[in-house]
Structure formats: C-alpha cells, structure tokens
Backbone as CSV, one residue per row, in Angstrom:
resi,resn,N_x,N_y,N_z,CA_x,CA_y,CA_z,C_x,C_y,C_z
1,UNK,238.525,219.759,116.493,239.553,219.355,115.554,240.201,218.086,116.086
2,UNK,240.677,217.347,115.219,241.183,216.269,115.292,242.863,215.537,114.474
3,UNK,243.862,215.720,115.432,244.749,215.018,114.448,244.988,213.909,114.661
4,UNK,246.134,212.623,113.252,246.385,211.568,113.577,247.763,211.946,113.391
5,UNK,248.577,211.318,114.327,250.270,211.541,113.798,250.719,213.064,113.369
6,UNK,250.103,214.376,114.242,250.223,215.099,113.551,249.387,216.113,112.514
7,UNK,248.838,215.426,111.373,247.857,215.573,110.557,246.453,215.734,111.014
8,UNK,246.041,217.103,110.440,244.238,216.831,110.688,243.646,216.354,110.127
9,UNK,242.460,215.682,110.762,241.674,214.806,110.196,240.075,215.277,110.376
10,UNK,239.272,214.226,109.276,237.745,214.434,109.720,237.584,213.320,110.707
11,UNK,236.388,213.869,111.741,235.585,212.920,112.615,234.246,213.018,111.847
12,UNK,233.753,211.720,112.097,232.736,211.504,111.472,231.306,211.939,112.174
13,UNK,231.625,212.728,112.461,230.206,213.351,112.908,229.532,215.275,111.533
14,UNK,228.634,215.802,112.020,228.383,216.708,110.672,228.979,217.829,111.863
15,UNK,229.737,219.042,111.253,230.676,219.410,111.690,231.552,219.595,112.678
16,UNK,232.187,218.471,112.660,233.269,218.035,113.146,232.814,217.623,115.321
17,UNK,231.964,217.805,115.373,231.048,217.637,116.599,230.720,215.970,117.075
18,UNK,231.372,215.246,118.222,230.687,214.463,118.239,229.944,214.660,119.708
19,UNK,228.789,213.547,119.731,227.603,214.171,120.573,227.976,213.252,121.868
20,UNK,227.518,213.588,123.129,227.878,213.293,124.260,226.757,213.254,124.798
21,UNK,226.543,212.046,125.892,225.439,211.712,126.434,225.623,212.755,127.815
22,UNK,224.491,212.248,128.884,224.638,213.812,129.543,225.867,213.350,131.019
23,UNK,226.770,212.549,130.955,228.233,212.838,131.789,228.956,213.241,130.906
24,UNK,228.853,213.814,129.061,230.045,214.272,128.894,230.672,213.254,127.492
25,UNK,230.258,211.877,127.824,231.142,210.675,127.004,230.440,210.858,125.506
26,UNK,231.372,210.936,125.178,231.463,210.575,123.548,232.340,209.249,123.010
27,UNK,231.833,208.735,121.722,232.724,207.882,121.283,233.297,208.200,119.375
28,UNK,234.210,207.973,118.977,234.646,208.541,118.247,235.620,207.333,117.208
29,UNK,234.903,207.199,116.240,235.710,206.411,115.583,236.691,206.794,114.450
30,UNK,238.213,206.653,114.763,239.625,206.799,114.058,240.278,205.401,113.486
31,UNK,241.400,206.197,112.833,241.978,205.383,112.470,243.311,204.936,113.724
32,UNK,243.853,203.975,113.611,244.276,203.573,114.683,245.539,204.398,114.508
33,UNK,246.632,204.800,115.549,247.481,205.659,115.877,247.660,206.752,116.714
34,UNK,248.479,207.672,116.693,248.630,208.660,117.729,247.560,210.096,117.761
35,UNK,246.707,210.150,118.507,245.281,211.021,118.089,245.585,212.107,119.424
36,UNK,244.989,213.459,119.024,245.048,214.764,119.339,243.910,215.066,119.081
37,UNK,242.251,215.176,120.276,241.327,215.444,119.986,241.457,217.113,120.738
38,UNK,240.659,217.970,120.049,240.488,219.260,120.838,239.408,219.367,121.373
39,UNK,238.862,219.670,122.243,237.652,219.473,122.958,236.891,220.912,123.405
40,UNK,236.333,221.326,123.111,235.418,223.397,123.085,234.396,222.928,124.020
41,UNK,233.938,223.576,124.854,232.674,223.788,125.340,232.623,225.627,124.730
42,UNK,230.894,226.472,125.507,231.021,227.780,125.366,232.322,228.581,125.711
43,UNK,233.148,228.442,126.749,233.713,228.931,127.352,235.356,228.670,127.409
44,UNK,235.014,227.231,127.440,236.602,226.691,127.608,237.145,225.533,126.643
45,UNK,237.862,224.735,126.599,238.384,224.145,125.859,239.494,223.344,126.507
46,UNK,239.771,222.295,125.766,241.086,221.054,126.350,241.427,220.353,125.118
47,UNK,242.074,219.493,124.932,243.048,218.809,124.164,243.389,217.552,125.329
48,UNK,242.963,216.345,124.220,242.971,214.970,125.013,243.871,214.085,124.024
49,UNK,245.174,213.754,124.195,246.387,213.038,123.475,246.138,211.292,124.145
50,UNK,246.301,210.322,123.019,245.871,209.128,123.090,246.517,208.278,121.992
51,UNK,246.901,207.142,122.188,247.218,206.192,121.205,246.373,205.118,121.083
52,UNK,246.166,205.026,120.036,244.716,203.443,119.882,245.724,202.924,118.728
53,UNK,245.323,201.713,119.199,245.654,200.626,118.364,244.547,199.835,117.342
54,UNK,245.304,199.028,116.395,244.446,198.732,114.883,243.334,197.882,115.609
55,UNK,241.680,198.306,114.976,241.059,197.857,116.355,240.536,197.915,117.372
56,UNK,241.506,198.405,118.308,241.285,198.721,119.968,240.059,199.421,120.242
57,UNK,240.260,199.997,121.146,239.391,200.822,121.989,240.354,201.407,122.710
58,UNK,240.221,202.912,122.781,241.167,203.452,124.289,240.395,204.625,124.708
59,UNK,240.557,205.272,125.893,239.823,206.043,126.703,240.586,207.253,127.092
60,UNK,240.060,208.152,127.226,241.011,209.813,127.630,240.204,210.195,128.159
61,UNK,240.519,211.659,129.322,239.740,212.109,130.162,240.342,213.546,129.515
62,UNK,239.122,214.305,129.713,239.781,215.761,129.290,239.052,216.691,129.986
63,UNK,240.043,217.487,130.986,239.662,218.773,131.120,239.190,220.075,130.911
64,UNK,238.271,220.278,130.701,238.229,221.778,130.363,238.275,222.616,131.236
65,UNK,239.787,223.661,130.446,240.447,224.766,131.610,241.034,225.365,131.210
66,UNK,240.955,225.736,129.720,241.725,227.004,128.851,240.546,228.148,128.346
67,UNK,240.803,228.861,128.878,239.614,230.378,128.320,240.230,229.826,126.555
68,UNK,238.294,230.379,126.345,237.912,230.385,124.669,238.228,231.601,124.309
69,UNK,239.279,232.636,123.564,239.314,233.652,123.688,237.894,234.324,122.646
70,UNK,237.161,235.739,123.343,235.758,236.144,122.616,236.623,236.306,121.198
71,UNK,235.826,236.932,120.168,236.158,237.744,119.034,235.975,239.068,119.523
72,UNK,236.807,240.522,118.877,236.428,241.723,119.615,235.688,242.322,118.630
C-alpha cells in the first residue's frame, strides 16, 4: 500500500507490487509529495516515510521487523 499526504494511492505496478532486483531495490514512480510506502515480505513487513519533490528522485531504506500476523 501506498499513501500521498495521507491518502491511498495506486503504484503502478499489477497488484500493487513493485519488483526488486536481487539487493531488494525497487523504483517507484509517484506523484511528488509526502509518501508512506508499506513494504510485506512472507513474514514481516515495514513502512518507509519520504518526501519527493516535483520531479526529483529520493531514496528510503526500510526495514523489515514487524511480524505479519497468520490468519487463524
């Protein structure tokens, strides 16, 4: 998932997935402003907060280190 300012948004990838070469990097094209990407692997998950500008390019590092909770 993805917000701008708040608001969710689509990433342009087919559901909602963008693909990562094998360290991990993805690139992701938004609209410029205050962005809230959520980030899932199997297991865990992170949230990477960033501001890009009209234009720019900017970079985030994200951890994954929150348990995915199962379904029971």
């Amino acid at each position: 998932m993805a917000k701008l300012g708040g608001a969710v948004i689509s990433v342009p990838f087919i559901g909602g997935r963008g693909p990562t070469d094998s360290t991990g990097i993805t690139e992701i094209a938004t609209p410029a402003g205050a962005l809230e990407i959520d980030v899932h692997a199997e297991n865990y998950k992170g949230t990477a907060k960033v501001t890009v500008g009209e234009g720019a390019k900017a970079t985030s590092e994200v951890t994954l280190t929150e348990p995915v909770e199962k379904p029971k």
